[in-house]
PDB file as gemmi writes it, atoms N, CA and C in Angstrom:
CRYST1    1.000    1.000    1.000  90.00  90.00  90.00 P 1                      
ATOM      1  N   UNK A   1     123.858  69.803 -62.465  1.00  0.00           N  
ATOM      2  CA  UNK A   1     123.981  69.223 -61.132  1.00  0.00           C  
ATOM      3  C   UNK A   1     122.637  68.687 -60.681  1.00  0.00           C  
ATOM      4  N   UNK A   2     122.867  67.666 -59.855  1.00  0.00           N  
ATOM      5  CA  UNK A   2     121.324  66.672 -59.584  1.00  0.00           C  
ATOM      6  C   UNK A   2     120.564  67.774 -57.981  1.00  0.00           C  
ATOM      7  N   UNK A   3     119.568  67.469 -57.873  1.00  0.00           N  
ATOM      8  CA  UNK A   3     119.150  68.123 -56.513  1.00  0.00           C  
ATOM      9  C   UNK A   3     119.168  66.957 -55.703  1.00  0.00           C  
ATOM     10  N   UNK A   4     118.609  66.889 -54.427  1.00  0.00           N  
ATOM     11  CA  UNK A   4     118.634  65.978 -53.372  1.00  0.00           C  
ATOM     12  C   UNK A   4     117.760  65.272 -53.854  1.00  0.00           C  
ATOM     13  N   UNK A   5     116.468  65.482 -54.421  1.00  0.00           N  
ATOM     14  CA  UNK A   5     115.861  64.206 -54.409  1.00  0.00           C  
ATOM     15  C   UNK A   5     116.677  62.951 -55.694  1.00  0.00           C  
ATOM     16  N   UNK A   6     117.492  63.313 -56.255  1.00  0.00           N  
ATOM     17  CA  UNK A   6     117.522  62.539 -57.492  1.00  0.00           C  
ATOM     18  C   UNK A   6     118.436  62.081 -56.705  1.00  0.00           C  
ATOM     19  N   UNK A   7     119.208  62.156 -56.138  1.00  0.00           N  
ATOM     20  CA  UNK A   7     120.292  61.382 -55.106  1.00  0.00           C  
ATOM     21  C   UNK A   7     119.490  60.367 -54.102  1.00  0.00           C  
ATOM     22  N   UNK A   8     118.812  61.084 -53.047  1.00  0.00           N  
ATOM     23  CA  UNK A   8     118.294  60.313 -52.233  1.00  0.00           C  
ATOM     24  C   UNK A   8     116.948  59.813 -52.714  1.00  0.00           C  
ATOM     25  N   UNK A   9     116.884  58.139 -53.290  1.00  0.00           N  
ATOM     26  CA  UNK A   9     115.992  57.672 -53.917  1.00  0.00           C  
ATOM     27  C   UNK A   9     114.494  57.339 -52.840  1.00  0.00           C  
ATOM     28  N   UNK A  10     115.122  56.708 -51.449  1.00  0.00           N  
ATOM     29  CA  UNK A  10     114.105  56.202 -50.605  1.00  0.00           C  
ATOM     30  C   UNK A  10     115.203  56.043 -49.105  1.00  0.00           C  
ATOM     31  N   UNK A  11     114.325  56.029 -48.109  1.00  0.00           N  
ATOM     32  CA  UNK A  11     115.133  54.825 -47.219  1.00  0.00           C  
ATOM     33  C   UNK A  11     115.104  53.875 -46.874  1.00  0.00           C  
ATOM     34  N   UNK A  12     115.920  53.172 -46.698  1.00  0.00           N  
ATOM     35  CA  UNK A  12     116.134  52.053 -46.292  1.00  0.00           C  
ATOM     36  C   UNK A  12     115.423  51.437 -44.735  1.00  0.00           C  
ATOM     37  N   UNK A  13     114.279  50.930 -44.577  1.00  0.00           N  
ATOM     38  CA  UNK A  13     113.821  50.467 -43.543  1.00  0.00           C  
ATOM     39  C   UNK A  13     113.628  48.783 -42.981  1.00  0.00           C  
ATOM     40  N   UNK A  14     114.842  48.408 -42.701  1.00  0.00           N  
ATOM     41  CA  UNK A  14     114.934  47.063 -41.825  1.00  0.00           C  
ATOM     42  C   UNK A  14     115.033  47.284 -40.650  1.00  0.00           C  
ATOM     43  N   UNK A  15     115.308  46.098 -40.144  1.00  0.00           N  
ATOM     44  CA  UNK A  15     115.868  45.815 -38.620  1.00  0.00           C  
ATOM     45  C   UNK A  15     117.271  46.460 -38.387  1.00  0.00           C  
ATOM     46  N   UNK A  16     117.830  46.029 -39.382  1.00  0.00           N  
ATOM     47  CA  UNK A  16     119.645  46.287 -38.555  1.00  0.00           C  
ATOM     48  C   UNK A  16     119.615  47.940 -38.873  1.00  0.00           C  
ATOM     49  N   UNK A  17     119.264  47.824 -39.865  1.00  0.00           N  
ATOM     50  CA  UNK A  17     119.399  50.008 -40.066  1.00  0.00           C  
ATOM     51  C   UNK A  17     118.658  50.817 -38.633  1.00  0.00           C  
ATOM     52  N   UNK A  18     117.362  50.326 -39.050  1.00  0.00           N  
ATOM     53  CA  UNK A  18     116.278  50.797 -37.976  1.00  0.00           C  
ATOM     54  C   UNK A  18     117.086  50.746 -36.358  1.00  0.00           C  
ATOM     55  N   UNK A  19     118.719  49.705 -35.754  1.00  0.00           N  
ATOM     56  CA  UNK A  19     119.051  49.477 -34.656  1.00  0.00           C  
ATOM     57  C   UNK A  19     119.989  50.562 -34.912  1.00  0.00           C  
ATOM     58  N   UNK A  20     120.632  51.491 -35.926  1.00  0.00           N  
ATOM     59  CA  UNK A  20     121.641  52.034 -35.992  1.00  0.00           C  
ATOM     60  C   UNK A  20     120.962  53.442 -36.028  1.00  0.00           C  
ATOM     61  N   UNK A  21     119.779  53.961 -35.711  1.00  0.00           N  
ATOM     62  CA  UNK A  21     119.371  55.084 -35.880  1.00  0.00           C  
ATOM     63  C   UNK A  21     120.103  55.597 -34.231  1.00  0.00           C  
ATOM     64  N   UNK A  22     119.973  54.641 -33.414  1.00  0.00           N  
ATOM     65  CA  UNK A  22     120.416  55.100 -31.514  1.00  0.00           C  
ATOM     66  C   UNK A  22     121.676  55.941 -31.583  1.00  0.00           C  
ATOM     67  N   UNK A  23     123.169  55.413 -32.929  1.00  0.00           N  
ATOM     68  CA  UNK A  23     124.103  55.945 -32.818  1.00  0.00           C  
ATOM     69  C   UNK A  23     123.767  57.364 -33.615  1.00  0.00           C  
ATOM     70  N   UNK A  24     123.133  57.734 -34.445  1.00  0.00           N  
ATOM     71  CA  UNK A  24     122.592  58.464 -35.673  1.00  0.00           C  
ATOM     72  C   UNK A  24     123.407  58.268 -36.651  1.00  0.00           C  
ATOM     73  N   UNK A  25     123.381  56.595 -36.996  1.00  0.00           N  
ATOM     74  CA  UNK A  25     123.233  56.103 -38.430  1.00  0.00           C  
ATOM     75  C   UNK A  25     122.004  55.883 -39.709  1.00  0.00           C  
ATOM     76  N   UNK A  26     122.423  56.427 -40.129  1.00  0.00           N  
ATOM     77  CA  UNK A  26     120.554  56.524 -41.072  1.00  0.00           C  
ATOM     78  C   UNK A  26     121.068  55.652 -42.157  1.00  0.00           C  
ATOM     79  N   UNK A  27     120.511  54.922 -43.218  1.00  0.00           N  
ATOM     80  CA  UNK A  27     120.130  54.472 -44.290  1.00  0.00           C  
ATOM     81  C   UNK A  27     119.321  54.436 -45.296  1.00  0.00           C  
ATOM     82  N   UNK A  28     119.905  55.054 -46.721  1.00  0.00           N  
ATOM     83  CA  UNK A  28     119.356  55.176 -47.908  1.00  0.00           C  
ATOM     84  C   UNK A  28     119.527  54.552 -49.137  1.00  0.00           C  
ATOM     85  N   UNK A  29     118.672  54.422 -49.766  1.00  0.00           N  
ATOM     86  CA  UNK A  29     118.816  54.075 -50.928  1.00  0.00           C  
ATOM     87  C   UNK A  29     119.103  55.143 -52.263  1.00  0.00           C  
ATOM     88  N   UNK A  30     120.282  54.915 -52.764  1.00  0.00           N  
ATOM     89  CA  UNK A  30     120.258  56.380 -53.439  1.00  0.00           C  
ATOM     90  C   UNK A  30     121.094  55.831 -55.135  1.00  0.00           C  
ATOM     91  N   UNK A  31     121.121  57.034 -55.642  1.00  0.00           N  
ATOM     92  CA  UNK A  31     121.342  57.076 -57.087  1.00  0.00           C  
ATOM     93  C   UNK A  31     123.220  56.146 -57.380  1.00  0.00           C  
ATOM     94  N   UNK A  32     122.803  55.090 -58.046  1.00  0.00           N  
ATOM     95  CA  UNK A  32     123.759  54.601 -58.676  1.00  0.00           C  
ATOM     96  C   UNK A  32     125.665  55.220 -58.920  1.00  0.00           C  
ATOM     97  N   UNK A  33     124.940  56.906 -59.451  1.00  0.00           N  
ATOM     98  CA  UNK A  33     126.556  57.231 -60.086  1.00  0.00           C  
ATOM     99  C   UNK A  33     126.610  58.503 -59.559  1.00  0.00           C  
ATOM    100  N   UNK A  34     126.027  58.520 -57.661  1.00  0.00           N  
ATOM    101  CA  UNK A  34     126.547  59.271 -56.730  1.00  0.00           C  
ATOM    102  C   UNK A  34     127.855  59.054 -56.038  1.00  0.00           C  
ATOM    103  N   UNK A  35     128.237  60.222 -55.428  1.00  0.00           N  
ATOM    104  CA  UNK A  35     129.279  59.851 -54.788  1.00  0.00           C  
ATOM    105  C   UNK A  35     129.237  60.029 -53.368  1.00  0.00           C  
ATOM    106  N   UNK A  36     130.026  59.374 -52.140  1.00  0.00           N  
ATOM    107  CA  UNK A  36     130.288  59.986 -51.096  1.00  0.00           C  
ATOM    108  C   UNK A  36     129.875  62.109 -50.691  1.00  0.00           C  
ATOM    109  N   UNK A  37     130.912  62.618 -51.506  1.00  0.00           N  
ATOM    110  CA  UNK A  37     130.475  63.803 -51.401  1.00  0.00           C  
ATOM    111  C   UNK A  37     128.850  64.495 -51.925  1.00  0.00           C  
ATOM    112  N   UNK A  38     128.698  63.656 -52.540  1.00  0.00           N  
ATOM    113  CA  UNK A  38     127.410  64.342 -53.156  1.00  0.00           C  
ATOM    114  C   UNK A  38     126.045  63.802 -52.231  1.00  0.00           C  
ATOM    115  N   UNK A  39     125.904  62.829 -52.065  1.00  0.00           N  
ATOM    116  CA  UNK A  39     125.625  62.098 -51.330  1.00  0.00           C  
ATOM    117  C   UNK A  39     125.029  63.183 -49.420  1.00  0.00           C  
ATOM    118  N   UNK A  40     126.529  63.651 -48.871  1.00  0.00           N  
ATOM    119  CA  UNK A  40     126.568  63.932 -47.678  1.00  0.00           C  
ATOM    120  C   UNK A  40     125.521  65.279 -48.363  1.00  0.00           C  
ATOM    121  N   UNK A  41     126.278  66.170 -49.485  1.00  0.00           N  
ATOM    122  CA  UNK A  41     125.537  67.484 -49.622  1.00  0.00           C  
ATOM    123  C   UNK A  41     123.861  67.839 -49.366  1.00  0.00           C  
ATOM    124  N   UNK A  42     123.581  66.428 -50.111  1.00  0.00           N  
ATOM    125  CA  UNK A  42     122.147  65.788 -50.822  1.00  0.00           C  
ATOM    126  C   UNK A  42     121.148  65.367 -49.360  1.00  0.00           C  
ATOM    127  N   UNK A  43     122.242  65.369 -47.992  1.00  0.00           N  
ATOM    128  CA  UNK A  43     121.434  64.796 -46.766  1.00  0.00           C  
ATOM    129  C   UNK A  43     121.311  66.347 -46.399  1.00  0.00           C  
ATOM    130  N   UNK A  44     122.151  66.813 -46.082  1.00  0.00           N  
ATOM    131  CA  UNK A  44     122.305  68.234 -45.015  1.00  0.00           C  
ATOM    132  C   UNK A  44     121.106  69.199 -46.319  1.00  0.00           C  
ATOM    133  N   UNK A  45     121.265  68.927 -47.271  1.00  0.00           N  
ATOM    134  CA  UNK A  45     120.020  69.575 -48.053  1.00  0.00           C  
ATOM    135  C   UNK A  45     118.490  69.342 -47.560  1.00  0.00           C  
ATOM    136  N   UNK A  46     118.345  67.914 -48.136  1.00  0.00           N  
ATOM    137  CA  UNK A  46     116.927  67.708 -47.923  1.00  0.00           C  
ATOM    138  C   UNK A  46     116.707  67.502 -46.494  1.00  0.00           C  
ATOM    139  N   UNK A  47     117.330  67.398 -45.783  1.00  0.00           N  
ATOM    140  CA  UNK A  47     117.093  67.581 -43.948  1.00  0.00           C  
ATOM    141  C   UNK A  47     117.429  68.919 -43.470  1.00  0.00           C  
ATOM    142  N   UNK A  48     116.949  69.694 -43.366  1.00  0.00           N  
ATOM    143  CA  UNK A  48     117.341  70.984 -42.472  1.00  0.00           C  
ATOM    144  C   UNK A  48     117.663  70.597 -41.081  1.00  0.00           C  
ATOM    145  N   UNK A  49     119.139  71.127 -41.114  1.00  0.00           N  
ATOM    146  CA  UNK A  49     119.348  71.264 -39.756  1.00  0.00           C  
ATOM    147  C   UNK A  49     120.595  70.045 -39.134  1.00  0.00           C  
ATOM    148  N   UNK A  50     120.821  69.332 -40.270  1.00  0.00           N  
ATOM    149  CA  UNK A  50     121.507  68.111 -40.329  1.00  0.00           C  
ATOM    150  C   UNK A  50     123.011  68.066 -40.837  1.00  0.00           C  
ATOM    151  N   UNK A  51     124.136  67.619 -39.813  1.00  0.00           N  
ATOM    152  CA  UNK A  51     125.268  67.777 -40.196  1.00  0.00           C  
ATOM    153  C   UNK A  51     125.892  66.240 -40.256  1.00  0.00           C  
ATOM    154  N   UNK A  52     126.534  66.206 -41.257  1.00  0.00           N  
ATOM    155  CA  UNK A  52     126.607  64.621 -42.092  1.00  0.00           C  
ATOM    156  C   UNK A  52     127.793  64.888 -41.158  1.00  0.00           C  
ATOM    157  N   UNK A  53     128.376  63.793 -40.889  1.00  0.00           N  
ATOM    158  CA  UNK A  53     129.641  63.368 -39.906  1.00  0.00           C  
ATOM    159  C   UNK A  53     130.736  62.565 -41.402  1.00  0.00           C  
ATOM    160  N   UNK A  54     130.296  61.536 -41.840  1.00  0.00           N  
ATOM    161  CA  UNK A  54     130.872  60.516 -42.693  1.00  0.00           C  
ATOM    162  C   UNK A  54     129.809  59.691 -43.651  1.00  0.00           C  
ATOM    163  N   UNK A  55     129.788  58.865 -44.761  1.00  0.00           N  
ATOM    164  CA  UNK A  55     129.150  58.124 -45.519  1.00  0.00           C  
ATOM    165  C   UNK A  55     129.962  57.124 -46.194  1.00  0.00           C  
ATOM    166  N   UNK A  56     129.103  55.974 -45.601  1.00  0.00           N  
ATOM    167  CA  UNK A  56     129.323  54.802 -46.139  1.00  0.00           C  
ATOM    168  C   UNK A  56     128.623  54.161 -47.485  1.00  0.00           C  
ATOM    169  N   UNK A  57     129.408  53.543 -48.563  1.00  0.00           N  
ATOM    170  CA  UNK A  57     128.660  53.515 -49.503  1.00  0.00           C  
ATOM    171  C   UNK A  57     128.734  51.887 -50.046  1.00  0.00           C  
ATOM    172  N   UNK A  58     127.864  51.027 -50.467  1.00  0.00           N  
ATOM    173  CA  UNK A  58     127.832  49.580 -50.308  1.00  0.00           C  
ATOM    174  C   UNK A  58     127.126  49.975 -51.747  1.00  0.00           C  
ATOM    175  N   UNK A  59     127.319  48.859 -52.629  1.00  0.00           N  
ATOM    176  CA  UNK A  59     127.214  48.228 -53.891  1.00  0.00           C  
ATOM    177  C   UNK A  59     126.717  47.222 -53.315  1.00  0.00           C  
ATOM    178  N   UNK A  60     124.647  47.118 -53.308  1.00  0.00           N  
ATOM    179  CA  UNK A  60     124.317  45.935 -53.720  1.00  0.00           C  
ATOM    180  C   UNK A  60     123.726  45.091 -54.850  1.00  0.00           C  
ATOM    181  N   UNK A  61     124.435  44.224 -55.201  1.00  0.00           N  
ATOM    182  CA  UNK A  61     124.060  42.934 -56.386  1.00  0.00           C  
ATOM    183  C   UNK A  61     122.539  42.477 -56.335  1.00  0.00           C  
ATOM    184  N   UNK A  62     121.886  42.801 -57.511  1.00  0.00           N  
ATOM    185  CA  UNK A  62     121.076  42.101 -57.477  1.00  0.00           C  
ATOM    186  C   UNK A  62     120.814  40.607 -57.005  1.00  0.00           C  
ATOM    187  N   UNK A  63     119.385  40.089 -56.832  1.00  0.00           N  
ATOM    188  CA  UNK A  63     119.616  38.213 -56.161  1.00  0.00           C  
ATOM    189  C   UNK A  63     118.909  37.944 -57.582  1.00  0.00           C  
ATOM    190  N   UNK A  64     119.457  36.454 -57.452  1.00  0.00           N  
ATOM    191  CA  UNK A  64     118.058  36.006 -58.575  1.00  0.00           C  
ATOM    192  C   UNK A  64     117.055  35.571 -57.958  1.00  0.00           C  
ATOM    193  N   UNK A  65     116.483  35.036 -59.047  1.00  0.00           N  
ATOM    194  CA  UNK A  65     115.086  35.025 -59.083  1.00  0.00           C  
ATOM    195  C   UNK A  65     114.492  34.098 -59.847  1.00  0.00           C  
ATOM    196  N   UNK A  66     113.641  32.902 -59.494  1.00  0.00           N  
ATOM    197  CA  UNK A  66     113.032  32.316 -60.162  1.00  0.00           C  
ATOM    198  C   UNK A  66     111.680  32.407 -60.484  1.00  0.00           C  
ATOM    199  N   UNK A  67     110.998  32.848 -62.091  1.00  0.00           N  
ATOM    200  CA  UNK A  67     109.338  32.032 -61.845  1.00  0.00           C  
ATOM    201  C   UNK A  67     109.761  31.062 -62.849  1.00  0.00           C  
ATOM    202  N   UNK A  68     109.497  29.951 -62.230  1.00  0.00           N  
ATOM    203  CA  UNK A  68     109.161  28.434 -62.664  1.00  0.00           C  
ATOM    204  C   UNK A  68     110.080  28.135 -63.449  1.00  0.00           C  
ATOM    205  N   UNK A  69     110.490  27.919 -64.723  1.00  0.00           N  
ATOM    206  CA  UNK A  69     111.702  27.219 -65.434  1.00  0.00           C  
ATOM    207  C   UNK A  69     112.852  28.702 -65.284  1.00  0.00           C  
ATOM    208  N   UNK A  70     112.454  29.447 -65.297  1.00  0.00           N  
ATOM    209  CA  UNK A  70     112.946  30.678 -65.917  1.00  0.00           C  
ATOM    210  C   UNK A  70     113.859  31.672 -64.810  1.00  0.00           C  
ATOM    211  N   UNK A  71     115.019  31.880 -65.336  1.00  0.00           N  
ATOM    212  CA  UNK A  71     115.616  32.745 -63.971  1.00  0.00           C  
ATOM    213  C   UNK A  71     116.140  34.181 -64.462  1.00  0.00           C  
ATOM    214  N   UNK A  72     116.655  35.060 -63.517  1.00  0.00           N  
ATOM    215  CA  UNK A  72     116.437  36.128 -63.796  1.00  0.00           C  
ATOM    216  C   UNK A  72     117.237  36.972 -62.401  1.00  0.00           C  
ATOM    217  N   UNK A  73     117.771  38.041 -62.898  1.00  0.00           N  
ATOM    218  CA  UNK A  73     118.267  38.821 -61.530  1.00  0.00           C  
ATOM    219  C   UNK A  73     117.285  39.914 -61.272  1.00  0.00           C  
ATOM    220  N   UNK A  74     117.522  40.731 -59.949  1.00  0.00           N  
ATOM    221  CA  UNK A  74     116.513  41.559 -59.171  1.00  0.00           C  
ATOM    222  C   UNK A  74     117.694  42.844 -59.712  1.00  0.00           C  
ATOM    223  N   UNK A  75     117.305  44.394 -60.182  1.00  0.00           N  
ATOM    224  CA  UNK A  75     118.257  45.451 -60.418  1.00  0.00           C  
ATOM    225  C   UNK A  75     118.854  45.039 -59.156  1.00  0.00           C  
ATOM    226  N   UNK A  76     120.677  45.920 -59.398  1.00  0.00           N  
ATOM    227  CA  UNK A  76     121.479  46.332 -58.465  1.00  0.00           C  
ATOM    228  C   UNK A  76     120.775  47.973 -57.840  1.00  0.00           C  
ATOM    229  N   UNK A  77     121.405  48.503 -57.042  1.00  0.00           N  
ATOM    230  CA  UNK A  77     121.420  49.197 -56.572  1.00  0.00           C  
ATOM    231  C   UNK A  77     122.542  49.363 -55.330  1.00  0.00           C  
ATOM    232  N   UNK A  78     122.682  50.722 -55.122  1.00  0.00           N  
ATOM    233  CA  UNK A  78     123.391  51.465 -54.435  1.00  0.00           C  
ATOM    234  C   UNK A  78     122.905  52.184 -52.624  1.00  0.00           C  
ATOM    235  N   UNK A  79     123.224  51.632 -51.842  1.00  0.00           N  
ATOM    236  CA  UNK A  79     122.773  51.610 -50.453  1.00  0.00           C  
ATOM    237  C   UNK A  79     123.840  52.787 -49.839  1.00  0.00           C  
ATOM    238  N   UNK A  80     123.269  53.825 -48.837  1.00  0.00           N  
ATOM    239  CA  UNK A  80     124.776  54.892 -48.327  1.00  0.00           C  
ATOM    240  C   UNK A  80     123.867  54.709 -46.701  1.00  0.00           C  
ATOM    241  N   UNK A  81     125.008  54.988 -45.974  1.00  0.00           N  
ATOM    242  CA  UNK A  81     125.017  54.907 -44.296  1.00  0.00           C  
ATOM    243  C   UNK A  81     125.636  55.975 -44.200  1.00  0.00           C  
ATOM    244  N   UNK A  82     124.472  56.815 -43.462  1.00  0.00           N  
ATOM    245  CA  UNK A  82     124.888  58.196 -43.046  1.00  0.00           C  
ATOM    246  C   UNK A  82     125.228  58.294 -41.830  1.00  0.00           C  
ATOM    247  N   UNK A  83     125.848  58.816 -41.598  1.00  0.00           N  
ATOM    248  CA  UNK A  83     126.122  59.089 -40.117  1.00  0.00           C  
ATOM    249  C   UNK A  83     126.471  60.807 -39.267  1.00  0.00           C  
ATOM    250  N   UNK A  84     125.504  60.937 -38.228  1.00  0.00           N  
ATOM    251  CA  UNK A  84     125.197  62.497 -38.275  1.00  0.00           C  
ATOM    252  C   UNK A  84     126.478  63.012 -37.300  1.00  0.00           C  
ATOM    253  N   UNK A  85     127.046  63.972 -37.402  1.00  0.00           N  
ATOM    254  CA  UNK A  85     127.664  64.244 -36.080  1.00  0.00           C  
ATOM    255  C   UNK A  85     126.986  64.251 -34.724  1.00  0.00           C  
ATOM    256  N   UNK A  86     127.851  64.141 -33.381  1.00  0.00           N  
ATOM    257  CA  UNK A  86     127.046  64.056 -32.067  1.00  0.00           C  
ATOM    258  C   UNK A  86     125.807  65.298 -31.645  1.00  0.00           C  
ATOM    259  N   UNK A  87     126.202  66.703 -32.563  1.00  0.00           N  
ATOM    260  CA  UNK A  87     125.999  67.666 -32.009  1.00  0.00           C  
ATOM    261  C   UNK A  87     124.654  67.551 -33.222  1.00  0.00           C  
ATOM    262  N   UNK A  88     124.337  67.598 -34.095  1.00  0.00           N  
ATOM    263  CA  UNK A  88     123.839  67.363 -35.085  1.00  0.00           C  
ATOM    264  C   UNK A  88     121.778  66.765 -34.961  1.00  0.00           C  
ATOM    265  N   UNK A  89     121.019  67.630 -35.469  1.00  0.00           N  
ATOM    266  CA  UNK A  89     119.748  66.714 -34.501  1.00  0.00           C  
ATOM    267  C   UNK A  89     119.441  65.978 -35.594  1.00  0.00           C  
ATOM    268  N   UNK A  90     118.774  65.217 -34.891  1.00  0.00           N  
ATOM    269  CA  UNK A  90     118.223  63.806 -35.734  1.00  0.00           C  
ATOM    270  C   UNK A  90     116.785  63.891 -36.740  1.00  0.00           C  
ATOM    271  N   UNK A  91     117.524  63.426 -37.541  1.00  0.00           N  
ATOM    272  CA  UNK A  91     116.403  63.460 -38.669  1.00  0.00           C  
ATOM    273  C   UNK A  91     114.666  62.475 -38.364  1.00  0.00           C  
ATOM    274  N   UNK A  92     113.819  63.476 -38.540  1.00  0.00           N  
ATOM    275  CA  UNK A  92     112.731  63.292 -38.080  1.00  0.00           C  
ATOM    276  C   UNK A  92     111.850  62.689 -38.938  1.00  0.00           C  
ATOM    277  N   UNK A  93     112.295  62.277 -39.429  1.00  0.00           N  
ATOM    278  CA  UNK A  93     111.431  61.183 -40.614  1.00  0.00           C  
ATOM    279  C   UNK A  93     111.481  59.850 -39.906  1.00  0.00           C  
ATOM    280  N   UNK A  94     112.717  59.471 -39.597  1.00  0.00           N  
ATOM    281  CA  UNK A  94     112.942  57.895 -38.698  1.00  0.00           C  
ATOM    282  C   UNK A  94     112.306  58.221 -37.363  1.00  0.00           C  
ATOM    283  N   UNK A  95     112.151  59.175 -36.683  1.00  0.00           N  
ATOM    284  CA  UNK A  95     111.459  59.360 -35.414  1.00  0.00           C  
ATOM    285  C   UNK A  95     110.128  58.459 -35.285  1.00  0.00           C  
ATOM    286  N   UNK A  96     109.713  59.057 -36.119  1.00  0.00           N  
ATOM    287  CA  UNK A  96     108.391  58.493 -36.282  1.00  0.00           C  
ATOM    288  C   UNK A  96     108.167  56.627 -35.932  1.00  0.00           C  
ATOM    289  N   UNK A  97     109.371  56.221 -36.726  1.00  0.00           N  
ATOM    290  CA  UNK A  97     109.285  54.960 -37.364  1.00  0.00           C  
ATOM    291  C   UNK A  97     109.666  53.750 -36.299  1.00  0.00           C  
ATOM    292  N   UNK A  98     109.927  54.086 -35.167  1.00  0.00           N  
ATOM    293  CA  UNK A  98     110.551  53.955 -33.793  1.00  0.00           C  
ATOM    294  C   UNK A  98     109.785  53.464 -32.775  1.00  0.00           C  
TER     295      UNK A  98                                                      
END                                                                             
């Protein structure tokens, strides 16, 4: 069995994620041939204190890529949207980032 970090690779820090932290939607970047369940286990792990509500899980496609004659795709990867219950406190890593 994987631990949390091999699941949760990084997070995800844009604009539209970064606007969904108000509802306590978080965004990660995580392991390819996770699942939903493993996924939620892998948050309430490496966050103490954190109760996963639901997870959303998006398949993104690499883009291409050009240098000069030559083209090429960027890896895929696997994006999850967490979402905490109401009662649930907020993960303090995005606090910061705010």
């Amino acid at each position: 069995m994987k631990i949390a970090q091999d699941i949760i690779i990084a997070p995800v820090i844009t604009e539209k994620s970064m606007s969904g932290i108000a509802d306590k939607k978080y965004t990660f970047k995580v392991a390819k041939d996770a699942g939903k369940i493993e996924i939620a286990k892998a948050v309430e792990e490496a966050f103490n204190g954190v109760k996963v509500d639901k997870v959303n899980v998006i398949n993104v496609r690499g883009h291409e890529k050009r240098t000069g004659r030559y083209t090429g795709y960027t890896a895929s990867w696997k994006k999850a949207i967490v979402t905490l219950k109401k009662d649930s406190k907020p993960i303090e890593f995005f606090d910061g980032l705010i």
